[in-house]
C-alpha positions in Angstrom: 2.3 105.6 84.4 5.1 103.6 83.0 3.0 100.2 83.4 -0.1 101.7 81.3 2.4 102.8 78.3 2.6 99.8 76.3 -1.1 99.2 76.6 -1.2 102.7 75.3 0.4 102.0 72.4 -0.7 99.3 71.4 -4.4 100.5 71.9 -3.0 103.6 70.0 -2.2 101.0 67.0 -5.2 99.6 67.0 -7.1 102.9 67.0 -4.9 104.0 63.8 -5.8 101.1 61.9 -9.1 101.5 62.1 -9.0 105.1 61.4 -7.0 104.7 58.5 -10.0 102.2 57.0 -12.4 104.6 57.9 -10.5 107.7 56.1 -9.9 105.3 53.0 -13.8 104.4 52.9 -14.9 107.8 53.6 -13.0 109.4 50.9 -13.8 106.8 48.7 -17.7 107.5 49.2 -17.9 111.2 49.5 -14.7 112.0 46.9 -17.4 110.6 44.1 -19.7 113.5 45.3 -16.7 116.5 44.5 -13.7 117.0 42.4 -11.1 116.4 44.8 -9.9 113.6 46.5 -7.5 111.1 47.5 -6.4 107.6 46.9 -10.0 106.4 47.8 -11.2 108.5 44.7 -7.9 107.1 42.6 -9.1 103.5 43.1 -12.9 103.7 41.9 -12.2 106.3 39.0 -9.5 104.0 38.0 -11.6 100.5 38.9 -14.5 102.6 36.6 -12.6 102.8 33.7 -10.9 99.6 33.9 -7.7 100.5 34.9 -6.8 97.7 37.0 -2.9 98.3 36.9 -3.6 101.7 39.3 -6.7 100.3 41.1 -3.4 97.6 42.5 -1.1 100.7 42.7 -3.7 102.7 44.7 -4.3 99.3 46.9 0.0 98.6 47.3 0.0 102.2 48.7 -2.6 101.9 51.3 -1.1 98.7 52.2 1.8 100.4 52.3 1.2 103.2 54.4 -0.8 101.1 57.3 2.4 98.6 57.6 5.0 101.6 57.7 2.4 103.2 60.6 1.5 99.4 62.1 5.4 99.2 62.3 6.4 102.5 63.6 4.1 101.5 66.8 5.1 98.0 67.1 8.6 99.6 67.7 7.2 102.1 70.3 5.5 99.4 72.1 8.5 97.0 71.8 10.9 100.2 73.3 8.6 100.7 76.0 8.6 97.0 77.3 12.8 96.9 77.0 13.0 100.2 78.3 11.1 99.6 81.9 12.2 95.8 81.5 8.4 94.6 81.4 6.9 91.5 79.0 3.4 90.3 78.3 4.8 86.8 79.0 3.7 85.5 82.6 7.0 84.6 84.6 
């Protein structure tokens, strides 16, 4: 078990990137459709009335929020490795 946790993690990273680009895209679509919505929604009402300043605010927050998340498992992978006193790095 304790070999397979930083793959884990790390596939666990990758899996939440991707997730969060598709819950970005797919609110961006389907929040035109109704009346509520998210940042997705904030960033093409805002990019079709010209409002440039928010469309960058809406885009610094995504970017934001998928570092802070990217981060927070780079630091559970990196634990995992210095916990059980494993590397990636061939000996």
């Amino acid at each position: 078990m304790m070999l397979i946790l930083p793959g884990v993690i790390a596939a666990a990273r990758i899996g939440c990137a991707r997730a969060w680009r598709s819950i970005i895209s797919s609110e961006a679509i389907f929040g035109i459709i109704g009346t509520s919505g998210g940042l997705g929604l904030y960033i093409y009402v805002n990019r079709a009335y010209g409002n440039l300043t928010k469309v960058m605010v809406g885009v610094i927050l995504i970017i934001l929020v998928s570092v802070i998340i990217d981060k927070i498992f780079v630091g559970l992978e990196k634990l995992t490795v210095k916990k059980w006193r494993m590397s990636y790095e061939r000996e």
